[in-house]
MARSE-421833 format. One record per residue (C-alpha): residue in one letter; z negated, x negated, y negated. Coordinates in pm, whole numbers, plus 50000, padded with zeros to 5 digits. Example, Ala and Ser with C-alpha at 12.3 -4.5 7.8 and 13.67 -1.06 7.14 Angstrom:
residues 2
A492204877050450S492864863350106
***
This chain:
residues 620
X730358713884556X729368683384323X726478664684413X723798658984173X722938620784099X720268618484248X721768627984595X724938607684564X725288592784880X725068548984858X727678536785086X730218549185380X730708524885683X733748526685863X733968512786220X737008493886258X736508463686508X737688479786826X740518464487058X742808497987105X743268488887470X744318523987525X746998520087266X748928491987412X751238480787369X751308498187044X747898476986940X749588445087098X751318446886735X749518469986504X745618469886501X744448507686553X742788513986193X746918502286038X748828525886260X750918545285987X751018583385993X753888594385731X754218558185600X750828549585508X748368533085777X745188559785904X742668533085737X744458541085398X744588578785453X740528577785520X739818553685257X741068582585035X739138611585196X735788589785173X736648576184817X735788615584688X732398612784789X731888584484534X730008562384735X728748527584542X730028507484863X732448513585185X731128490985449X734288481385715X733628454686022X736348437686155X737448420186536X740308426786625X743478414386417X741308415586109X743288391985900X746258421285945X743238446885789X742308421485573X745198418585387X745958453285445X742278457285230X742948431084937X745288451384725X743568485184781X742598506984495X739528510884698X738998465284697X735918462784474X733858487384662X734818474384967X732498449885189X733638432485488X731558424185820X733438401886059X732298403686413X732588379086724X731758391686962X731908428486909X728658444386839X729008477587006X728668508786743X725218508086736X725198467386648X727518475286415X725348495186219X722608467686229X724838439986157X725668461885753X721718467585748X721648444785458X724008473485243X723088506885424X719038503485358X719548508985032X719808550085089X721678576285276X725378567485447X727988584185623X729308566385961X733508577986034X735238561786272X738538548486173X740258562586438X738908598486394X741568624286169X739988655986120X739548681685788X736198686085805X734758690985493X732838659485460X730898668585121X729668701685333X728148677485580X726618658185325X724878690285188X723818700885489X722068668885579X720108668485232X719408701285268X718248697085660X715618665885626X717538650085946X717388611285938X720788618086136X723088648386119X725928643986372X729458661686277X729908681186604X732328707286737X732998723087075X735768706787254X735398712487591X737128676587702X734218660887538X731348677387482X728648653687642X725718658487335X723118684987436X721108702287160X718598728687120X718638761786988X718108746686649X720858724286687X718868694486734X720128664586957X718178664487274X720268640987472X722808634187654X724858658287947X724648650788316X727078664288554X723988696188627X723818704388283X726118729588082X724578748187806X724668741087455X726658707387477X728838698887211X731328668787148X730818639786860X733228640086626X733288602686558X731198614686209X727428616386113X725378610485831X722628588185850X719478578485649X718848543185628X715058545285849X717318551686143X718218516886159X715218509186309X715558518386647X718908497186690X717998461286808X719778430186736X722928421886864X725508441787079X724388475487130X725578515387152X724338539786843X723688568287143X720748548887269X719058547986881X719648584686888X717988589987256X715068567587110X714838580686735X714678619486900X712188606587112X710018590186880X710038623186697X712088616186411X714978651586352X718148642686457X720618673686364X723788682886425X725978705786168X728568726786391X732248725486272X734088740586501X737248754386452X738228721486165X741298699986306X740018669486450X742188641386617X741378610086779X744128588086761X743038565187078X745898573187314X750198570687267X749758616387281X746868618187040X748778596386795X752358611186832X750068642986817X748618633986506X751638626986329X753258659486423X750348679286253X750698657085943X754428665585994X753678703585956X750598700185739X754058687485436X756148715785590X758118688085762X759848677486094X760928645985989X760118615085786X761948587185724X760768556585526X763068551285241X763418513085324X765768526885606X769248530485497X771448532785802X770888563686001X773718586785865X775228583286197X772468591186402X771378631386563X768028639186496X765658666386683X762018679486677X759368656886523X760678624086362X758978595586198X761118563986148X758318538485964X759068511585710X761818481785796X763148498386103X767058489586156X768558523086355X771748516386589X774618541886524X775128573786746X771358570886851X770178604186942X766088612386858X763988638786954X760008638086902X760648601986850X757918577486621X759468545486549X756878521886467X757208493586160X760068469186202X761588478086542X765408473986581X767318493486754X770688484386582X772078470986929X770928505187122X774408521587037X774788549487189X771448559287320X769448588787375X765388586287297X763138619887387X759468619287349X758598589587312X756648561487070X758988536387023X757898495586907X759578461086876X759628453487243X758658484887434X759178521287475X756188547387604X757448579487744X754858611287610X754358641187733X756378676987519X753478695287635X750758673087490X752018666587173X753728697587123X750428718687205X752238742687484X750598782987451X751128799087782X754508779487882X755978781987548X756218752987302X755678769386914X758528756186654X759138763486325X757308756185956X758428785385751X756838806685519X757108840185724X754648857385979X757208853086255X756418834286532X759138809886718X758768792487038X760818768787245X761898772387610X763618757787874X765578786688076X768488787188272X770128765288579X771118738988303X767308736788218X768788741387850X766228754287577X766298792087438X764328801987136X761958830987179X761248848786833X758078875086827X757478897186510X754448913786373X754028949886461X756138972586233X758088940886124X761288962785984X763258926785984X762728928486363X765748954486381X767528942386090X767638905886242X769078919386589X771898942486479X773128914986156X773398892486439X775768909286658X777518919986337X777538885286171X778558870986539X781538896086519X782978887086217X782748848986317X779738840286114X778058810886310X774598821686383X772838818986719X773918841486965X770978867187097X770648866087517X768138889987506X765968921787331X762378934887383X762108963287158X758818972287311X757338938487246X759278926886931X760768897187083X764118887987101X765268856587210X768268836287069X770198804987130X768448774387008X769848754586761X767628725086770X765158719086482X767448699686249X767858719285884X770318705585612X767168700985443X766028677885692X769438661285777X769428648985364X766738628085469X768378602585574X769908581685289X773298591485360X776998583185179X777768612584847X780868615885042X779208627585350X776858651385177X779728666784965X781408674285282X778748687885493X778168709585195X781848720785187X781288731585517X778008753885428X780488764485141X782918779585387X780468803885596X778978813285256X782998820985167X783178837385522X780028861185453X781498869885084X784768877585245X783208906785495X784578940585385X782068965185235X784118991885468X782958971685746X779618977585735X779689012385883X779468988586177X775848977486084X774029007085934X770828989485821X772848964685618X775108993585504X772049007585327X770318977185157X772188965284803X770608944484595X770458963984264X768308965384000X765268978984159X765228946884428X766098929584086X762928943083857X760998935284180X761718897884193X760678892583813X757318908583883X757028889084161X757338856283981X754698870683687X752438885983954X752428857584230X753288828684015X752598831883632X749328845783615X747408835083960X749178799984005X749958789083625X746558807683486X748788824883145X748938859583079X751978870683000X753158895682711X754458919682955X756128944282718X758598922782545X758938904182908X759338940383089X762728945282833X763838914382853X763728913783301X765248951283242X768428935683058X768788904083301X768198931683601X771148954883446X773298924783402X772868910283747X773018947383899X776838951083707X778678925083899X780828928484160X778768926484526X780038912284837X777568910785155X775488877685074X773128857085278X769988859684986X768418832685076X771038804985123X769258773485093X769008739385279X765928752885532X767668778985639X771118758685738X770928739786080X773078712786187X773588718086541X775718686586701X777038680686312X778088719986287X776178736886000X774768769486132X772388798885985X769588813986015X767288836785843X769928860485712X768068893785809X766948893285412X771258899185413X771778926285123X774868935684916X774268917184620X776328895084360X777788864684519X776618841284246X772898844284363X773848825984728X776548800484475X772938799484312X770668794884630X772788771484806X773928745084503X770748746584251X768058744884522X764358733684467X764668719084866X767398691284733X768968685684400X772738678684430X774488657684214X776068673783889X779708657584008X779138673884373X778178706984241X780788708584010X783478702484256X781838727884553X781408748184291X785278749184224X786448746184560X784548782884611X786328794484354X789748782984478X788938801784782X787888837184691X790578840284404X792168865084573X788998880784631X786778876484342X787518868283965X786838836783841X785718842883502X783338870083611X781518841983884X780838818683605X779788844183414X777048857783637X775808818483746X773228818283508X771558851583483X771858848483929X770408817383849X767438828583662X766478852083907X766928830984216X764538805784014X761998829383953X761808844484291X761348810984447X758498803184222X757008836884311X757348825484714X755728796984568X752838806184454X752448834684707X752838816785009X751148780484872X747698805584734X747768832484930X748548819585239X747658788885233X751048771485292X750088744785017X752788720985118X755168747384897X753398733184621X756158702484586X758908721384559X757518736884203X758228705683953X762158712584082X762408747584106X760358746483750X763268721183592X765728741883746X764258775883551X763708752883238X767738742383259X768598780483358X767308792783024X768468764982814X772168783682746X770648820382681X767178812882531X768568834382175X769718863182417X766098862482617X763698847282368X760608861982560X761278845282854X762478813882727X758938810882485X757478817382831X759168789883044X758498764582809X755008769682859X755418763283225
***
């Protein structure tokens, strides 16, 4: 929706004098509006998600540590729309209001509090109000902890809930939209914007309220609701951990669940973290040794949090997991030990439900190190497995770590992929659903659609030509399908690697097929997740080699890298786009620049022996 001129709305005014006391000690150091989710403070987060409204002027009053804000303010892109109002004493949020009369008479302006994360759709709410012919629409959802506002079957504000009274009460979200005659009914000095709405209803004057229940909505006033908040910014990038880049040593460290380590933090070797938020410039280079669980950690203090609260706990059972499937995961503590099991559910008629259980206890067999299953509900399509913490290669290579250490925790991955390859085909009559599946040329023809049909046309808007494409993905398919085929993981990359204790295990492997080896060489060493360096590829590259000689020819693995390569390439950009559009999953969406350089670079030697797909890549 783009507003039309005339309803543009003239200024946002963001509330960010408050003390935090609830914070502390966190606000002892940081004021509330600066405390960083993902490396950039909430303040500069919102100041972004008002800026799209296009307002002529963002109104922000200050108490509390406003020289920090201040100079937090002065190089923002935001800096010549933005108007300051100091305050001593405190005002109150409905003084607030009065004290920025001079700026929000001049037309209609949206109130958010600066402490207040949510994805409501703030243009919607705008609408609605211009629509409505409210002097105040209130954001509102039902949240049952908070909902204190009672309104009438038209959704109008009627007051405010007593103990007695239950029926249609819903909470404040912290966001309303406000035309400037309101302003009226606030007096002078301190004062709470509640009362102006008690007295504005009163006086007769419609003040609304536009439902949006359901929208995420955060209020980062307490230690949980903050770690909480930075946990679903975690999974809303796909995430579990983030690590400023300013911090350099942590290569030595063992990392678990959530993790945010914030700019000029110094980490101590051998720490151990799990859900662990390390605020701005603490030090914890003399804390050798130490373990940290759940907890907010500053330059002088340490506040324990509750799993339960910031994890979101359904029924006992603590969800994990940011994947791309429909497969649910969840996290619990079983056994006299009180050590954690993983409890895995599948959709009805899921066929990977059997194909994960039996590739286990064949892969376990053979010595393939993937989580042992305890336990099997056929009925219910749950199985549960051990847990092997939450730590991905993928999210172990953030940390800035040595090329020496990455080469070798890559050799490592290297030597189960070797142990997988190695499996005898005559083995198999051990696991008859992996028996069955080989990854030939129909699975083959299948991916290349995929990639036109989930990634070229929806996500990249081109229409392909399709015939001379079709010929050229029925050569590549009958070149891949010739190769020699071992057993192979299919979908060998960094997420799907854990590091358990500094072991790389797997996971995920119940897409296992008989396929050409190159395509996990591929998977593994030209990923979209992390790009290796040429040098380090080259020489895991050649250290596979050494060890399936007697297995596998050389010539013939070279040989196959690049058309494995195109087709790993364009399967991932099919996921892509499928999962990112169709599903919504739109953190995918940052692995497509690599994955697309990767494709570009795949083509680059065979562009004269597939000029079809090479005219079509360089459009991409």
């Amino acid at each position: 929706m783009t507003l039309s001129p005339s309803h543009r709305l003239c200024s946002v005014f963001i509330p960010a004098a408050g003390l935090g006391e609830r914070l502390r000690p966190i606000t002892d150091h940081i004021p509330k509006p600066l405390l960083p989710i993902l490396g950039r403070p909430q303040l500069g987060h919102l100041l972004e998600r008002v800026s799209t409204l296009n307002p002529h002027i963002i109104a922000i009053n200050l108490h509390y540590k406003a020289d920090q804000i201040k100079d937090y303010l002065d190089p923002s892109p935001f800096r010549e729309r933005i108007r300051l109002f100091f305050e001593d004493p405190i005002l109150g949020t409905g003084g607030a209001l009065k004290n920025a009369g001079a700026l929000l008479t001049e037309g209609t302006f949206l109130v958010h509090n600066s402490d207040i994360i949510s994805d409501i759709d703030l243009e919607a709410l705008l609408e609605f109000h211009l629509i409505s012919g409210n002097k105040v629409t209130l954001a509102v959802h039902d949240h049952p902890q908070y909902n204190n506002l009672l309104v009438d079957d038209k959704g109008l504000f009627i007051g405010i809930k007593t103990s007695s009274e239950s029926e249609y009460a819903k909470a404040f979200t912290g966001i309303a939209v406000y035309e400037p005659e309101f302003l009226q009914f606030i007096p002078q000095g301190v004062s709470s914007v509640v009362d102006a709405w008690l007295k504005a209803a009163k006086a007769g004057y419609k003040i609304g309220t536009a439902d949006f229940t359901g929208c995420y909505w955060n209020d980062i006033g307490t230690p949980g609701t903050y770690a909480s908040a930075i946990i679903h910014a975690l999974k809303e990038e796909g995430e579990y951990i983030f690590i400023d880049p300013s911090v350099k040593a942590c290569h030595d460290i063992e990392l678990n669940g959530y993790i945010s380590i914030a700019h000029g933090c110094i980490i101590g070797p051998g720490l151990s973290l799990r859900n662990c938020f390390i605020l701005p410039g603490t030090n914890l280079r003399s804390c050798i040794r130490k373990n940290y669980e759940n907890c907010i950690i500053g330059p002088d203090f340490e506040l324990s949090l509750r799993e339960e609260e910031i994890l979101g706990s359904e029924d006992g059972l603590l969800p994990i997991g940011t994947g791309g499937s429909d497969r649910r995961y969840y996290r619990k503590r079983s056994g006299e030990r009180n050590q954690t099991v993983v409890i895995t559910r599948y959709p009805e008629n899921d066929p990977d439900f059997g194909r994960h259980t039996e590739y286990t206890i064949f892969f376990r067999n053979k010595g393939i190190p993937v989580p042992e299953l305890y336990h099997l509900e056929p009925d219910k399509k749950t199985a549960i497995f051990e847990d092997l913490g939450d730590l991905s290669l993928y999210s172990w290579l953030k940390c800035s770590r040595d090329r020496w250490e990455i080469e070798e925790m890559y050799r490592r991955v290297i030597e189960i992929m070797i142990s997988i390859h190695k499996i005898p085909l005559s083995d198999l009559r051990e696991c008859p659903l992996l028996e069955d599946r080989v990854f030939d040329y129909e699975h083959l023809r299948w991916e290349t659609s995929y990639f036109v049909e989930r990634f070229i046309r929806p996500f990249m808007g081109l229409e392909a030509d399709i015939s001379g494409l079709n010929e050229e993905f029925h050569r590549l398919a009958q070149e891949v399908d010739r190769y020699r085929k071992t057993v192979i993981h299919r979908d060998l990359q960094s997420q799907n690697i854990m590091i358990t204790k500094g072991v790389p295990r797997v996971i995920d492997y119940q897409g296992a097929r008989i396929g050409p080896p190159a395509y996990d060489i591929a998977s593994l060493l030209w990923d979209p997740y992390f790009r290796l360096n040429d040098d380090t590829r080259e020489r895991l590259l050649h250290h596979y080699i050494e060890e399936m000689n007697n297995d596998l020819n050389a010539e013939e693995i070279l040989k196959s890298l690049i058309p494995c390569r195109l087709q790993r390439h364009m399967q991932a950009l099919g996921a892509y786009g499928f999962l990112s559009v169709v599903r919504g999953k739109r953190y995918f969406l940052k692995f497509v620049p690599e994955a697309l350089r990767l494709l570009k670079e795949d083509i680059l030697p065979v562009r004269s022996h597939y000029p079809e797909l090479s005219k079509l890549i360089e459009k991409l």
